[in-house]
LUMMI-769773 format. One record per residue (C-alpha): residue number from 1; residue in one letter; chain; x, y, z. Coordinates in steps of 0.02 Angstrom, whole numbers. Example, Ala and Ser with C-alpha at 12.3 -4.5 7.8 and 13.67 -1.06 7.14 Angstrom:
2
nr, rest, kette, c1, c2, c3
1, A, A, 615, -225, 390
2, S, A, 684, -53, 357
//
This chain:
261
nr, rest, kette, c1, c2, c3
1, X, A, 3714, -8609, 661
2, X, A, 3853, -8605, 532
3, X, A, 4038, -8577, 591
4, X, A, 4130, -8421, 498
5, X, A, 4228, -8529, 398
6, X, A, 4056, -8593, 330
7, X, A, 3997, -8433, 264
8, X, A, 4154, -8385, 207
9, X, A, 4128, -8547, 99
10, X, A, 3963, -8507, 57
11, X, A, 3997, -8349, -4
12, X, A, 4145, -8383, -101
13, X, A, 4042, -8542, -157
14, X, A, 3901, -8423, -231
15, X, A, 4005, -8272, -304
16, X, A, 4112, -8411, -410
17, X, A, 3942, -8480, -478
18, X, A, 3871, -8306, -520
19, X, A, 4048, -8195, -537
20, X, A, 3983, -8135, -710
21, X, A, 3829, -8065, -688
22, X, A, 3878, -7922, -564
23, X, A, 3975, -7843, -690
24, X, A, 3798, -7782, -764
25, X, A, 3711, -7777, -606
26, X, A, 3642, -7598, -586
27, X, A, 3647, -7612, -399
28, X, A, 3819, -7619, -432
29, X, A, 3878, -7551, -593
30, X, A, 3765, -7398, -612
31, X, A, 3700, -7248, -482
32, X, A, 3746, -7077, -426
33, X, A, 3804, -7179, -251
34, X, A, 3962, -7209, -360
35, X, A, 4011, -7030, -418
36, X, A, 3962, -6995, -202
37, X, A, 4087, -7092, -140
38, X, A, 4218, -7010, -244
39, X, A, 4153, -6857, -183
40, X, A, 4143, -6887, -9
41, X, A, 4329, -6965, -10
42, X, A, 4398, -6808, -118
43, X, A, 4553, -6953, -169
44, X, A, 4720, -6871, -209
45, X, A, 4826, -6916, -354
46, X, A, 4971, -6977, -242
47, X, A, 4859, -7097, -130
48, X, A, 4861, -7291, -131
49, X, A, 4691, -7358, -109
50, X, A, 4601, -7522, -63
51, X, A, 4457, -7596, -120
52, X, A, 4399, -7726, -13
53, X, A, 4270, -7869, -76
54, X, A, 4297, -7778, -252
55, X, A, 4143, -7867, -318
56, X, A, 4166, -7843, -517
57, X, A, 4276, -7677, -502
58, X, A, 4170, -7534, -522
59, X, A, 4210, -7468, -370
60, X, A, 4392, -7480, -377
61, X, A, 4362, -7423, -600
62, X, A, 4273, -7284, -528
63, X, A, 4424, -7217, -409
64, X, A, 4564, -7273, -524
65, X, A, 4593, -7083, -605
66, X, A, 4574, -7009, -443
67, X, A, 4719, -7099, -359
68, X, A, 4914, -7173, -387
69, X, A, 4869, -7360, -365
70, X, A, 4719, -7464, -313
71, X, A, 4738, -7640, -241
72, X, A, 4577, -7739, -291
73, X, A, 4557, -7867, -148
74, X, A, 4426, -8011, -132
75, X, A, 4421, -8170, -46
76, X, A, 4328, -8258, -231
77, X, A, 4447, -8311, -355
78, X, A, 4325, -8324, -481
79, X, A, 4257, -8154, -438
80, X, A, 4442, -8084, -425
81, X, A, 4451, -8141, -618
82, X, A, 4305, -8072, -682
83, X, A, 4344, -7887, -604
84, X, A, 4543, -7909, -658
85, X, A, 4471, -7945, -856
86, X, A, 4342, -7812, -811
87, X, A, 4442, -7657, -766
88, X, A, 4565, -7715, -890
89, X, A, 4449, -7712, -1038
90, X, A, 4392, -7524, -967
91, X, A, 4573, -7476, -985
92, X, A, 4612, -7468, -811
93, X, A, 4813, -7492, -780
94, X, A, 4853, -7458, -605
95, X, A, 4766, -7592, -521
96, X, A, 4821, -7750, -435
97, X, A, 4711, -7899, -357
98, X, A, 4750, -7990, -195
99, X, A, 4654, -8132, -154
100, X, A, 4616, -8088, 35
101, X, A, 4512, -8114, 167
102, X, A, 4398, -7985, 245
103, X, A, 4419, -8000, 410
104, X, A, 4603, -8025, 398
105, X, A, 4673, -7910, 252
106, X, A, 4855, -7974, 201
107, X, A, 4945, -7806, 200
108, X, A, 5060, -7724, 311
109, X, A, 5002, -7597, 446
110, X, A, 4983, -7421, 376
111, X, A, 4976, -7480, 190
112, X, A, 4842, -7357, 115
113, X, A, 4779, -7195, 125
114, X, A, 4601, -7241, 83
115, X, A, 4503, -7401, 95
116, X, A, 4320, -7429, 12
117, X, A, 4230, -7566, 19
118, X, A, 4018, -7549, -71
119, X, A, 3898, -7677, -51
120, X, A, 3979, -7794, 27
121, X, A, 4025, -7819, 231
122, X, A, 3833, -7910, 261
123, X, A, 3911, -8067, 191
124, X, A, 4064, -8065, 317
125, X, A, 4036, -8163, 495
126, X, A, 4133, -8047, 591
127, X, A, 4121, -7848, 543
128, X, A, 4226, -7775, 705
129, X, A, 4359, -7889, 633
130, X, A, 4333, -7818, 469
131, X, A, 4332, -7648, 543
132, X, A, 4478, -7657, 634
133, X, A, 4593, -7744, 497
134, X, A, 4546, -7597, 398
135, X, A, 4586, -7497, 526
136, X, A, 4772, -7582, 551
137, X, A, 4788, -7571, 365
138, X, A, 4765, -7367, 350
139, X, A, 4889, -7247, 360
140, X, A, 4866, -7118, 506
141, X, A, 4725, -7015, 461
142, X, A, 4669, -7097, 322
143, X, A, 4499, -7138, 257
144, X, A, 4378, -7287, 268
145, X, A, 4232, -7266, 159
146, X, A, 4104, -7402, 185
147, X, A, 3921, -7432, 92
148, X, A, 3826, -7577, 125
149, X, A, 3627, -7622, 171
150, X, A, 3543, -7531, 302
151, X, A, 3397, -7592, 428
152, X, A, 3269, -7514, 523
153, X, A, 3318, -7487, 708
154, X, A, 3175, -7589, 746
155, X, A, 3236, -7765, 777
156, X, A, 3098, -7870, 722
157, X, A, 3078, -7777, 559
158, X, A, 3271, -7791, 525
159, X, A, 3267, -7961, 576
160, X, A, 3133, -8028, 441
161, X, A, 3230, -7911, 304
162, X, A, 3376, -8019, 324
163, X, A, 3267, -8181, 316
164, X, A, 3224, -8100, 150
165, X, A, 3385, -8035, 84
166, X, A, 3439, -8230, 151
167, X, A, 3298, -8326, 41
168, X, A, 3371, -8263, -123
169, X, A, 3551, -8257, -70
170, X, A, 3586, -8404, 94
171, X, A, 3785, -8298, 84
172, X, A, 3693, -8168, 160
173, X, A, 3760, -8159, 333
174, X, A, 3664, -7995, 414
175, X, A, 3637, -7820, 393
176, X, A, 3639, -7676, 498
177, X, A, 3548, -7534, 580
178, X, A, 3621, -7329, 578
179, X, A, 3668, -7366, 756
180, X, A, 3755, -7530, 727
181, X, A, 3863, -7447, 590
182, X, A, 3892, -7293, 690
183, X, A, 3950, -7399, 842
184, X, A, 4073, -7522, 724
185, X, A, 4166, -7358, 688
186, X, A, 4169, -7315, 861
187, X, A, 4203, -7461, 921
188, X, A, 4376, -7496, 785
189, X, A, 4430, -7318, 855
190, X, A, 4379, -7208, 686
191, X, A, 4338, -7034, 690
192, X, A, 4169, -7024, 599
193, X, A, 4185, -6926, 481
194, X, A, 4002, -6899, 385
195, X, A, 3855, -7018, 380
196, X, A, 3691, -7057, 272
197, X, A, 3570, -7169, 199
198, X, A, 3543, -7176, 4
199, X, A, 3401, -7292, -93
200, X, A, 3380, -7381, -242
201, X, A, 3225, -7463, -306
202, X, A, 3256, -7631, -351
203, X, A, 3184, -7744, -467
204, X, A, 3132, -7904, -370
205, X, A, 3123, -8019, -525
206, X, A, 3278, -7982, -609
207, X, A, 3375, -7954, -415
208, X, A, 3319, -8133, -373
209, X, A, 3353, -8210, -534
210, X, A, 3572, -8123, -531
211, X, A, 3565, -8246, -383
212, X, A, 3518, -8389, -479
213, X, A, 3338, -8421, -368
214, X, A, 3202, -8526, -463
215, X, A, 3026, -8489, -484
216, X, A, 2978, -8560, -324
217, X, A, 3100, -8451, -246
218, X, A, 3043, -8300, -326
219, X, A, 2858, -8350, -283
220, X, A, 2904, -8353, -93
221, X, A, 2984, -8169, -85
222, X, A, 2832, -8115, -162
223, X, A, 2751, -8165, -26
224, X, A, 2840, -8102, 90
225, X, A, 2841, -7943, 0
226, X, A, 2633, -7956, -2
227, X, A, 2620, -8027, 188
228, X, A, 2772, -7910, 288
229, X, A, 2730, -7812, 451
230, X, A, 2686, -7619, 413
231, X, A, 2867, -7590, 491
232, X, A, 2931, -7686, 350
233, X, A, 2827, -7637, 231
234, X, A, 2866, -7459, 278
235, X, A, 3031, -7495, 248
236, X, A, 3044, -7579, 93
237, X, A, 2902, -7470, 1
238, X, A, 2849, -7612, -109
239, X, A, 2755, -7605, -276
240, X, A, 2642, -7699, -415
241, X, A, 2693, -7846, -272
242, X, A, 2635, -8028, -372
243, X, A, 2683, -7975, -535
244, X, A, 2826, -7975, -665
245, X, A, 2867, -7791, -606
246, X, A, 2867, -7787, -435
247, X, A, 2984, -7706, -337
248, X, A, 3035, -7641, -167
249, X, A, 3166, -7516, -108
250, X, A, 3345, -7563, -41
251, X, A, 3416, -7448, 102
252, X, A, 3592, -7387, 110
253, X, A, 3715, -7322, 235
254, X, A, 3860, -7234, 173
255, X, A, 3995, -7205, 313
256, X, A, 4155, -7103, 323
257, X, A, 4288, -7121, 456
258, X, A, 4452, -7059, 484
259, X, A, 4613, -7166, 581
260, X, A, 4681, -7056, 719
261, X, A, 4846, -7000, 698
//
């Protein structure tokens, strides 16, 4: 079994070698989950806000009006880069990036008012430490907005979705049920706040290939695709499985919670 420190490698390993192509990824760049999160956070103009595992920016561009300041925090250098030139080239001005670590954010106690962090948090080896450096990081009564992969509660079925979210991308630490997420929040002392699960179809081809996997690659999460258990299947609503155009569903959680003053 890999140590932390491993996957931290391997994911920083991975995002330098494919940093550029997320700025185009729709997973990432384009969806109404976006324009949600802004919603459910209702940012004020006077706010300083974090954006953990920034990605490309689009999170942190897509806050940026909303708020005084965003930090833009990642633990890739090459993936810090590409979302500095990114938001930049938008026209964003009042961001800053900090090359950081997850699960040990460099900022003082009480720091920000809101912290987001999208698609991200099923790459890091230790979420409660995650949770509770964001929690150390927040101001009293601030917000932690959080989306990232969701699994079914049933174990087996959530266990061979990660073997195939880990075939195209090894990073991939582990996702998590509803439950799991709901007791992270509990358990780093947030007041939950509002909870739910979003969708996107996904494209399986064009998904595999951001990650740089070959044809052989490809071939085998088709199968896996064409041979999952019904809870699986169930899950990940497949279609036109074997061809150029398959593709199955990816499920979201979107979580809000709230430091105690």
């Amino acid at each position: 079994m890999s140590t932390p420190d491993e996957i931290k490698a391997q994911t920083q390993a991975r995002f330098a070698q494919f940093a550029q192509g997320y700025i185009d990824s729709p997973n990432h760049a384009k969806g109404e989950d976006l324009d949600r999160l802004v919603e459910l956070a209702q940012p004020q103009p006077d706010w300083a806000m974090l954006d953990v595992a920034t990605g490309a920016g689009h999170t942190a561009l897509k806050f940026s009006p909303h708020v005084r300041r965003v930090v833009m925090a990642d633990l890739t250098p090459d993936m810090l880069a590409v979302a500095r030139n990114f938001v930049t080239d938008k026209g964003m001005t009042n961001a800053a990036c900090v090359l950081t670590d997850a699960e040990n954010l460099a900022f003082a106690p009480n720091s920000f008012d809101l912290v987001t962090c999208r698609i991200a948090p099923h790459h890091f080896p230790d979420i409660y430490r995650f949770a509770v450096s964001v929690e150390r990081v927040l101001r009293p009564d601030g917000l932690f907005v959080l989306q990232d992969h969701v699994l079914p509660e049933d174990k087996r079925a959530g266990s061979y979705i990660d073997s195939f979210q880990r075939l195209r991308d090894p990073s991939h630490h582990r996702a998590y049920s509803e439950s799991e997420w709901r007791s992270l929040f509990l358990d780093a002392d947030f007041i939950i706040e509002h909870a739910e699960m979003a969708s996107k179809s996904t494209p399986l081809v064009t998904w595999a290939e951001r990650q740089g996997s070959d044809a052989d690659t490809i071939q085998h999460l088709q199968v896996m695709l064409a041979q999952a258990p019904q809870a699986v299947s169930d899950w990940l609503q497949p279609t036109c499985v074997g061809t150029k155009d398959a593709t199955f569903v990816q499920g979201y959680m979107v979580i809000v919670g709230r430091k105690r003053r």
